[in-house]
Backbone as CSV, one residue per row, in Angstrom:
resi,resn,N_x,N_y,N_z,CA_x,CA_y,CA_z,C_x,C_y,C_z
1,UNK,132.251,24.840,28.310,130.926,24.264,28.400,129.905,25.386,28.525
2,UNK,128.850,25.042,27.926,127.654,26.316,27.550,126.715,26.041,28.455
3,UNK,126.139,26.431,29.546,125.254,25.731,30.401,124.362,27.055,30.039
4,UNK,123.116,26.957,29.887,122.247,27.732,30.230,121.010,27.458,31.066
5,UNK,120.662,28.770,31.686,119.565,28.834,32.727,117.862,28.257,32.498
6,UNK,117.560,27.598,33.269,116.316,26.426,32.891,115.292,28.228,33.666
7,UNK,114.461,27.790,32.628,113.315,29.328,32.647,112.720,28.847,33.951
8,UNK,112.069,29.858,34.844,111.481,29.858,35.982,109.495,29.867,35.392
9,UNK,109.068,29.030,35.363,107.298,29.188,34.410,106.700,28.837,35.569
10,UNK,105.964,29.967,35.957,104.963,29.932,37.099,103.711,28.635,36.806
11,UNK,103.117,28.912,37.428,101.941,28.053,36.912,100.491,28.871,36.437
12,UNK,100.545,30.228,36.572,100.025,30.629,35.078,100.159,30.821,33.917
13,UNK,101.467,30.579,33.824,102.395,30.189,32.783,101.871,29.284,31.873
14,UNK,102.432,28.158,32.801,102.102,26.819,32.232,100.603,26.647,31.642
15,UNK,99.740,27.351,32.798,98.287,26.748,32.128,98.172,27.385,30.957
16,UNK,98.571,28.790,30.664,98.209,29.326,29.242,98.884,28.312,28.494
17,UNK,100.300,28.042,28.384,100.941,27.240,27.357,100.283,26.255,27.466
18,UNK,99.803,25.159,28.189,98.805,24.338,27.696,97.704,24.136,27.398
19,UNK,96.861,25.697,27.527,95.535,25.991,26.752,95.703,26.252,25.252
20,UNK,96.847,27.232,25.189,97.434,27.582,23.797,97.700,26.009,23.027
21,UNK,98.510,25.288,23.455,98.812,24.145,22.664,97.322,23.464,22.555
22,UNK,96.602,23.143,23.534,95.083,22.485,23.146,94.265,23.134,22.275
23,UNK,94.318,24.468,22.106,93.546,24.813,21.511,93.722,25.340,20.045
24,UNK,95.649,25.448,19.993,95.970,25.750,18.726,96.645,24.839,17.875
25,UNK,96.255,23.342,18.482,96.578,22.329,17.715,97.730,22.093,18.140
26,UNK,98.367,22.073,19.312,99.680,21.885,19.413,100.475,22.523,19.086
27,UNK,100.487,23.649,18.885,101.734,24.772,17.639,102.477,25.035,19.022
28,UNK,103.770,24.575,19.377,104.145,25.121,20.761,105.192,26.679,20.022
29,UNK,104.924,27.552,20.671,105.991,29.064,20.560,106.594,29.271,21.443
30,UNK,106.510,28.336,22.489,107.075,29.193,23.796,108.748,28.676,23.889
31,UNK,109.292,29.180,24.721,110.640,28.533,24.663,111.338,27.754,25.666
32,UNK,109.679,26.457,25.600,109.832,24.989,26.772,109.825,24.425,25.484
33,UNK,110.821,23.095,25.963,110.982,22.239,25.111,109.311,21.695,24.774
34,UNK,109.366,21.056,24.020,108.175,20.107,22.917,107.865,19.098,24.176
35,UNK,109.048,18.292,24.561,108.979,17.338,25.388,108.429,17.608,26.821
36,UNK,108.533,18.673,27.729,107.681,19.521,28.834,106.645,19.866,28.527
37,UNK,106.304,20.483,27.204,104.727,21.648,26.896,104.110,19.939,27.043
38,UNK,104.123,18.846,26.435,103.424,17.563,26.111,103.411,16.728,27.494
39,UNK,104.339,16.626,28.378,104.106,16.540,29.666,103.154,17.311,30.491
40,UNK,103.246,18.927,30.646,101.991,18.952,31.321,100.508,19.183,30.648
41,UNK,100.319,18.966,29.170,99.407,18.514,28.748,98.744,17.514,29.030
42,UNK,99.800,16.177,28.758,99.389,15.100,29.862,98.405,15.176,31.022
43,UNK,99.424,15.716,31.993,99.216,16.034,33.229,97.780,16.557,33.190
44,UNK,97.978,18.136,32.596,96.398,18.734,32.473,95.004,18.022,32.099
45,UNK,94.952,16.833,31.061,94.159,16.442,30.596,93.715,15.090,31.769
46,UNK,95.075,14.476,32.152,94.731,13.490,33.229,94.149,13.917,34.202
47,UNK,94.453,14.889,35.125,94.629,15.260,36.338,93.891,16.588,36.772
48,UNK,93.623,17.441,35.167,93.170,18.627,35.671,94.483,19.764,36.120
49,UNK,94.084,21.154,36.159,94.664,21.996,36.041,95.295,21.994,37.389
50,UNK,95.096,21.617,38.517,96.203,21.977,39.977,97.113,20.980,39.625
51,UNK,97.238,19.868,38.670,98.589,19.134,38.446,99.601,19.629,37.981
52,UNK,99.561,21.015,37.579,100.593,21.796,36.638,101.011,22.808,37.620
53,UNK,100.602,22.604,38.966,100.902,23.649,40.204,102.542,22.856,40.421
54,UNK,103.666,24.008,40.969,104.778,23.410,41.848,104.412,22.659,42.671
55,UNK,105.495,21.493,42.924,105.031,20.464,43.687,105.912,21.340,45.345
C-alpha cells in the first residue's frame, strides 16, 4: 500500500493559492487537490480571509 504524506499549507499558503486561483481564473498549479483549492475559495469568498486560518 502507497500512502503518501498530506502537505503541511500554512495559511499564507492557502491565501496565495486562493488569490492565485481568483485571480487567474481558477488555473490551480499547486499540488492541493482541485477539490480543497475550491473549498477554501468557498470559504474565502463566504467568510473572508481568517476562515482559511487552522482551526
Amino acid at each position: 500500500m502507497n500512502k503518501t504524506k498530506a502537505l503541511k499549507i500554512t495559511y499564507d499558503e492557502r491565501l496565495m493559492i486562493v488569490h492565485d486561483a481568483l485571480v487567474y481564473n481558477r488555473d490551480f498549479k499547486y499540488h492541493v487537490s482541485y477539490q480543497q483549492v475550491y473549498t477554501w475559495v468557498r470559504k474565502y469568498e463566504s467568510q473572508g480571509a481568517q476562515s482559511l486560518e487552522n482551526n
